[in-house]
N, C-alpha and C positions, 0 to 999 in steps of 0.2 A: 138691624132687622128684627121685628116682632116675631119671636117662633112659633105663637099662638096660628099668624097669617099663612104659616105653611103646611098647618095639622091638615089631612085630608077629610074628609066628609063636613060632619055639620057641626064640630065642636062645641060645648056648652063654654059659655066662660065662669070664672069666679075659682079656676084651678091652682093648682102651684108647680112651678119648676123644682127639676131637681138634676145635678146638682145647680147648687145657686148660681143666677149668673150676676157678673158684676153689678147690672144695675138694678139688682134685688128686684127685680121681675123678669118678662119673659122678652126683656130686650135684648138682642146678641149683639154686641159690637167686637168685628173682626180683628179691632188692634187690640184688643183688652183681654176678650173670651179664649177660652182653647177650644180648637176642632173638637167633637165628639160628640156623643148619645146623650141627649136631653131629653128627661122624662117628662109631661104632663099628667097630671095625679090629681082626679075629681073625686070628695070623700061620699062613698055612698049613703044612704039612710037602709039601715034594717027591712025587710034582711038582705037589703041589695048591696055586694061588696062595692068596694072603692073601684075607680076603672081609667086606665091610664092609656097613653100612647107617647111614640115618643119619636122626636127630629134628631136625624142622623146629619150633624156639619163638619163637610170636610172642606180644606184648605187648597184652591188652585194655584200655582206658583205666579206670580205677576211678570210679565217682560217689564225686561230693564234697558230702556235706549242711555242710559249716563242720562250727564246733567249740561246744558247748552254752553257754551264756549263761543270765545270770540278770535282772529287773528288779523292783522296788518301785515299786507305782501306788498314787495315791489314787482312792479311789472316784467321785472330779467329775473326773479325768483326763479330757482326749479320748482317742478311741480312737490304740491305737498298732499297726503292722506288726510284729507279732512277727522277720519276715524279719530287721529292721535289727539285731535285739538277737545275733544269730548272729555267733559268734567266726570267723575267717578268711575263706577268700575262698566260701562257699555258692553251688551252682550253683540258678537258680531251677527254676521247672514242678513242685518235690515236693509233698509233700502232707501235714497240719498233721493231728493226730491227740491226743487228742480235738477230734471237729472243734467250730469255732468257731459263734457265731450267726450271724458274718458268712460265712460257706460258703469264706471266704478264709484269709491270714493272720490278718486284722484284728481285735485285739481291742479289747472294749469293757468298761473296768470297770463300767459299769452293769449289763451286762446277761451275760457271761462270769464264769464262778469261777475264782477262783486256782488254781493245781496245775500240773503237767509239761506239759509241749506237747511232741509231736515233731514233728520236722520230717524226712521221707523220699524222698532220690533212688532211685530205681530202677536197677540195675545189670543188665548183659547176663552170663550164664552165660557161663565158670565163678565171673564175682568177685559177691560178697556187693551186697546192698542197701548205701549211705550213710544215716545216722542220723545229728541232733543234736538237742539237747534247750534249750527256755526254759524257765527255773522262773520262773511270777509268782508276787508277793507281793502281797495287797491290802492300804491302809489306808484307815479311814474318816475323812474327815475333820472338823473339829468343827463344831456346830449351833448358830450362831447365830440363829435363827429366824427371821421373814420377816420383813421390810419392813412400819410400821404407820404412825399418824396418829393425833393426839389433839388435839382443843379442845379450851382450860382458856381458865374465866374468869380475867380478873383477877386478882381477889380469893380463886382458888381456896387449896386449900392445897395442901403437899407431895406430891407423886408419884413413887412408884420407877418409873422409864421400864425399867426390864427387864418389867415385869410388862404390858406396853405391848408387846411385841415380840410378833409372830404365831408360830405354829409352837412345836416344843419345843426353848425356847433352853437350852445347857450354863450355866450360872455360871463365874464366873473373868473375863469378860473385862473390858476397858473402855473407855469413856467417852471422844470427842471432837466437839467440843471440851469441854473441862472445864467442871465445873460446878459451881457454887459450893460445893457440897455436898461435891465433892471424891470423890464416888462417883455414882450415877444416878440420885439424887435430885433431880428439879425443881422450883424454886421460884417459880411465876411474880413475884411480888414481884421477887428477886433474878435470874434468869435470862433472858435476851430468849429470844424465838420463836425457831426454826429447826432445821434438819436435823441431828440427835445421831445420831453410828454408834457402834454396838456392835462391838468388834474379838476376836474370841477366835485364839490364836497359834497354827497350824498346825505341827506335827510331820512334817518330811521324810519321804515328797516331797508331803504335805500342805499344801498354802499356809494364809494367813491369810484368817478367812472374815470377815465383816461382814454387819451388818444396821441399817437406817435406822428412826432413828422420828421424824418428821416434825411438830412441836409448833406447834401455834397457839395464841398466845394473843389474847381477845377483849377488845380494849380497853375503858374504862370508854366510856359512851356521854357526847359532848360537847352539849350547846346553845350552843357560844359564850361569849364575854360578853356585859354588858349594854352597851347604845349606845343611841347618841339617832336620830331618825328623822325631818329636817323632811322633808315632803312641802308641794309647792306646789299651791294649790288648784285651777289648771289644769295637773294632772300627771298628770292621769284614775290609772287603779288599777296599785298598786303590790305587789311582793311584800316582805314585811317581812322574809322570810328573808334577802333580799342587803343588808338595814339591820347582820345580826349582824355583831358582830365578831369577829376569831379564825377558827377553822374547826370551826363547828358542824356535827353530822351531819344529814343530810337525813331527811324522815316524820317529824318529831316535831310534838306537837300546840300550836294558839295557843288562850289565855284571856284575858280572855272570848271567845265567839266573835264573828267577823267574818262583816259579812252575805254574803260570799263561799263562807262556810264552810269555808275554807282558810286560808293565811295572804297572801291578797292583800288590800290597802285598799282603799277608795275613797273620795277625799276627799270625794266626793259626798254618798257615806250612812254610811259609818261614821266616828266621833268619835273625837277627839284625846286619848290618855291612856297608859294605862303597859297592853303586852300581855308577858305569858308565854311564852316558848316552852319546851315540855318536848320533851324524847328520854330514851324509854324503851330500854335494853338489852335482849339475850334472858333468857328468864323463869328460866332458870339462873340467871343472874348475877345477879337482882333487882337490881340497881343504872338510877337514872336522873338526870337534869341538864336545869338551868332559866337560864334566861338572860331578863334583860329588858328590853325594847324601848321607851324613851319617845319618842310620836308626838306629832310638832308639825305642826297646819297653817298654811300661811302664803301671804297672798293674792297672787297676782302683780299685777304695777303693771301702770297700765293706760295703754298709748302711744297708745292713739284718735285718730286729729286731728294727730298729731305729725308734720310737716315742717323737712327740711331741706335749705340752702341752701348756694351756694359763687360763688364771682366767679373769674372768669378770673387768673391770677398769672404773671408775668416766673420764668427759671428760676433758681431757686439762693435765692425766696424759700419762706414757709411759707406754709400756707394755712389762714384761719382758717372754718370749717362752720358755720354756724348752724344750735340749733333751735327750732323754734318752737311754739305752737297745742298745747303739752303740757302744754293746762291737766287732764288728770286724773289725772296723773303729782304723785304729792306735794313739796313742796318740800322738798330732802336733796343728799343726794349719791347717785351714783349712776356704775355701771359700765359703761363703755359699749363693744361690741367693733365693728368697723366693717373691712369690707374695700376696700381699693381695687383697679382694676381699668383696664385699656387701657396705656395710655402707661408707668403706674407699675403695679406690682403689688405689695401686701401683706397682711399681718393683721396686728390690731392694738387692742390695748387699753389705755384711758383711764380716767379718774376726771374726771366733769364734776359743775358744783351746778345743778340745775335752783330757778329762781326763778322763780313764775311763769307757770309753763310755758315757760320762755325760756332758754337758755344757749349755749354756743358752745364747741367744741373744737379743736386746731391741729393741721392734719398738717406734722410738721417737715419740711425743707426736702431734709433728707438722705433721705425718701421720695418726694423729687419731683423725681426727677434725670432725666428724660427727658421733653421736649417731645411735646406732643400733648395729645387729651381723656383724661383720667382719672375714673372712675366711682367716687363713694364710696357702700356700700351698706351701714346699719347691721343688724348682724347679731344683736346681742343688747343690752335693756338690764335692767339688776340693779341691786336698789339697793343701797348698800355696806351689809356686814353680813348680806346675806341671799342666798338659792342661787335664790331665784324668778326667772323672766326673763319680761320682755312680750311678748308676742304682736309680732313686728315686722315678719311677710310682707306689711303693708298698706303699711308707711314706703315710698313710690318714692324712688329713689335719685336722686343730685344728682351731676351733672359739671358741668368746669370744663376751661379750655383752658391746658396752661404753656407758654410763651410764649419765645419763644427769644430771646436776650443776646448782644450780641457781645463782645470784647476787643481793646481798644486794639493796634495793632500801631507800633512806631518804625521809623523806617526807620534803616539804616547811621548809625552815626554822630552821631542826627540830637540827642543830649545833649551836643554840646561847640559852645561859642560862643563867638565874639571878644568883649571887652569893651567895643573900640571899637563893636560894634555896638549898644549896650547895649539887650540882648536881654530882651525883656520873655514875658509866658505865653501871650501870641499867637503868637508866635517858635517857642515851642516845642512850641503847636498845631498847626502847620505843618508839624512833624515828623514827624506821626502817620499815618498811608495811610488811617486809618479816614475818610471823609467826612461821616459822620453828625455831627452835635452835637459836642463836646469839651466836657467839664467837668475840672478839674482841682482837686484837694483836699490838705489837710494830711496824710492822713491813710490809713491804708489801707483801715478803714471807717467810716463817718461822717463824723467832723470837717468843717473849714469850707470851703469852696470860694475861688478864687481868681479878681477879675477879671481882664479878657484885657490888660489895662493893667501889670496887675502887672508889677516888674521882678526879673528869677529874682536868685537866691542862687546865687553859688559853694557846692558841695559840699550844699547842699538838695537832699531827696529830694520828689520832687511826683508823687500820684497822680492819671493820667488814669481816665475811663470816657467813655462813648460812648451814645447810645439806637441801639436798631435801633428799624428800620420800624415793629414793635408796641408803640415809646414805653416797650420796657425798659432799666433805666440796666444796665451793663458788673454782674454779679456779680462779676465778679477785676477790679480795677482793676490799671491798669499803672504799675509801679513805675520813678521814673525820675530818676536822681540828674545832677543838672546841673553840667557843667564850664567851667569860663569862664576864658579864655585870653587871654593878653595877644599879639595877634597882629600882627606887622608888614604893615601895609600894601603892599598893591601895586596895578597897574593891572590890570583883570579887561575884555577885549575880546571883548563878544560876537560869535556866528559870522552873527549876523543880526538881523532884526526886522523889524517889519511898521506902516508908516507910515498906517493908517485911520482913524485918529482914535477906538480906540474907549479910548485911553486906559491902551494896556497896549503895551511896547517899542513906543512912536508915532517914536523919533527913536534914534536912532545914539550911543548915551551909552556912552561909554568912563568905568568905576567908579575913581575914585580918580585921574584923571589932572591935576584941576587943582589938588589939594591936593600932591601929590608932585611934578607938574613944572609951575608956573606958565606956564614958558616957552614950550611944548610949540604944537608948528601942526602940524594934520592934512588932508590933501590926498584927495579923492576922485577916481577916475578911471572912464571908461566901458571896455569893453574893448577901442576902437579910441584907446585912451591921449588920452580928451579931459578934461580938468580939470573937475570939475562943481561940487566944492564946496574951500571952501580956509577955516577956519575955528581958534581958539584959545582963550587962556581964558576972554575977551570975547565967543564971538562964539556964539551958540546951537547946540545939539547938530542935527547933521545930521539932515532929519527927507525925506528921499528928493527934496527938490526940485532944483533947480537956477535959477540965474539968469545961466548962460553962456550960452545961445542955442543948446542942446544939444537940446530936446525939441521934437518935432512939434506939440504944440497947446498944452500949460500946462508951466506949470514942473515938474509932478511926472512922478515919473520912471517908467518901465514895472519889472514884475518882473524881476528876472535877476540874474544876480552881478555885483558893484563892486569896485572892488580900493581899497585906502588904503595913504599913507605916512604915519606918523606920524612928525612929528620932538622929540624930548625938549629941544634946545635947553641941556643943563644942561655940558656939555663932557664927560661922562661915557660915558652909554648912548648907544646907537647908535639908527641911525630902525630901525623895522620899517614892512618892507611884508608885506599879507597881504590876505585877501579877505572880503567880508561880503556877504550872500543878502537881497534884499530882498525883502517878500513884501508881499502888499495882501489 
């Protein structure tokens, strides 16, 4: 712009700008010049000064719409903000022309047409409005058709699965998973059931589109196979369908009928023979399957009257049940299941022969490990060979008590013996802490038992057992290998005894002294050092009397301690003196 064209009033020309503007006159251009105060300056002539005026340029800001943009949508796009598609930096608040459905930017390929968009900021006078432009483009994308479902018999034949797709499907696409056919053709024979998508290839910015066709096929209808059916003539009524074997399908019909007019039995009224079962398919598929069922009745045994019996047992043996009065139980073999309960618990089943009405079965030992009463209750009997069981809520159950066992205990030591003493099985009875009974055997079970007379073996093993109180022998006997030792003699000086005549340490007997020192004289004294007894190899074991003129009323002596010298007389040992406790 010429700055001269905006001076007001009648300007003279031939002036000059100041400061300069770029194009060395009074031209302003807005991309070049800076806003501000531009003087006009005409030079006076004498004596009239110089005379100026001057244009004030300021800068209004310009709206900015960006720069125009272009996009390619498919017609199943979400909607998009046309805003975003705008080149540079777009100030917001303008306004979208032709306007949209959405009253906004926002377009929607469903329901908006392709063509120019603007987009318009508003500008303040003297600067122009801001414009930019989006061109859309549509595409449609391709038509797989809808989502379908089809049941095929069996036995059907071929079907092209496009022809099977809802909606108006394109051609071209294909087929997952593959199918034997190698194209969309189904073969129920060849192909299993299940979810087949149809894929047709989408053309940018068109995706790939699909459609399911969801294939059932109805299997052939089964009855199972044939099987046999014993039913027990106390097994009241029965369903023959859980006889089939395999996996028959359920609602099919029995031949001949059953008086139930289903397929339940009753051994009661209906008769033992060969039944049909048929299952019919749907009436498409005309197809159906028979399976057949041969029906045995078989009487159950009859326990009427049957008792049994038990005797009390020591622990760690078996126990044998009797039974009895089973006279209408036939003579065979038979199954018998039986629980026990209390002290022992288990379950448990046998094979017994009844003769009779009479037999007997063992509960082993290793189920009768714990003392106490234990209750045997038979729980079912069958005869071998057959699934019938008797009636047995009548049989009353039968206990017995087991009976507790001790075990031999030795004490320290108590398997090595001197030879001189020649130790016999008395000996080595006297070893044992247990007080009860001793028996002693070859053997570790069974074998022969040994008198108390016996005389032991070097390096024999000899087993003890014992009764307790309930007169049961030892279940473990104790095992106990004897050592016999050739021992040197010596004298063995007890610390006391008791002179009452009852036959047990009656007299003062020092072990071994007149065989080792013949010589030997031993001296008794009271504790006021009075001599009482004085005696030697000859002369009888000190038995608490006296005949020195020591005691107040008889010869025998009162309780209390005595002292002794003993002299060995051999030139050797020396005397000992020491003390000994007499007791009455």
């Amino acid at each position: 712009i010429d700055l001269f064209t905006v001076l007001g009033g009648a300007p003279e020309t031939g002036g000059t700008w100041s400061p300069a503007l770029t194009s060395g006159s009074g031209i302003f251009d807005p991309a070049l010049d800076a806003a501000g105060v531009y003087t006009y300056t005409l030079i006076g002539t004498a004596p009239c000064d110089d005379q100026s005026a001057t244009v004030t340029i300021t800068f209004i800001p310009t709206a900015n719409a960006g720069t125009d943009g272009a996009i390619d949508l498919c017609l199943d796009n979400d909607p998009i903000d046309l805003f975003t598609i705008l080149g540079g930096a777009p100030e917001t608040g303008g306004t979208w022309s032709p306007a949209l459905a959405s009253g906004s930017g926002i377009f929607d390929p469903t329901i908006d047409t392709a063509g120019v968009y603007t987009y318009t900021i508003d500008s303040n006078p003297p600067c122009e409005d801001s414009t930019a432009t989006v061109t859309v483009t549509t595409n449609i994308p391709p038509d797989p058709g809808t989502d379908a479902t089809v049941d095929l018999c069996n036995n059907d034949g071929q079907i092209d699965l496009f022809t099977v797709l809802g909606g108006a499907p394109e051609t071209g696409g294909t087929w997952s998973p593959a199918l034997t056919s190698g194209s969309g053709i189904f073969d129920p024979a060849l192909d299993a059931a299940g979810v087949y998508t149809y894929t047709l290839i989408g053309t940018a910015p068109c995706d790939d589109q699909s459609a399911t066709v969801s294939v059932i096929v109805i299997p052939p209808p089964s009855a199972g196979d044939d099987s046999n059916a014993i039913i027990c003539s106390d097994d009241g009524a029965q369903d023959l369908f859980n006889y089939i074997n395999g996996t028959p399908d359920a609602g099919g019909t029995w031949s001949p009928t059953l008086t139930s007019g289903t397929g339940v039995f009753d051994p009661a009224v209906d008769t033992a023979g060969v039944y049909t079962y048929t299952v019919t398919g749907p009436i498409a598929c005309n197809q159906s399957d028979s399976s057949l069922i041969t029906v045995t009745i078989e009487t159950n045994p009859d326990a009427t009257g049957l008792e049994i019996s038990s005797e009390d047992i020591c622990l760690g043996l078996s126990n044998d049940i009797s039974i009895t009065n089973a006279t209408l139980l036939t003579d065979g073999s038979y199954t018998v299941s039986y629980n026990i309960s209390g002290a022992n618990q288990s379950d448990n089943t046998i094979t017994i022969t009844m003769l009779n009405g009479i037999s007997v079965f063992n509960i082993p030992a290793d189920l009768l490990t714990n003392t106490g009463i234990t209750t045997v209750t038979l729980t079912s009997i069958t005869m071998v060979g057959s699934i019938c069981s008797a009636d047995v809520s009548a049989i009353l159950p039968t206990s017995f008590n087991v009976l507790n066992s001790l075990t031999p205990e030795l004490i320290e030591n108590g398997h090595i013996f001197c030879l001189q003493d020649e130790p016999t099985i008395e000996d080595l009875s006297n070893n044992i802490t247990n007080t009860e009974p001793i028996t002693w055997y070859d053997a570790l079970t069974n074998g022969n038992s040994y008198d108390t007379t016996d005389a032991l073996i070097d390096g024999q093993t000899y087993y003890a057992s014992v009764l307790s109180d309930d007169g049961c022998e030892s279940t473990i006997r104790l095992e106990v290998t004897v050592l016999i030792e050739d021992c040197p003699l010596d004298i063995e000086i007890p610390d006391g005894f008791s002179p009452n005549d009852d036959g047990i340490n009656d007299v003062f007997e020092i072990e071994n002294i007149r065989e080792l020192y013949p010589d030997f004289t031993l001296e008794i004294y009271n504790r006021y050092g009075n001599i009482l007894y004085k005696g030697g190899t000859n002369t009888p074991d000190w038995d608490g009397t006296s005949d020195k003129g020591v005691t107040l009323g008889d010869s025998r002596l009162p309780v209390g301690v005595y002292f002794f010298i003993l002299e060995f007389n051999d030139g050797i040992r020396n005397p000992i003196q020491g003390r000994v406790y007499l007791s009455r």
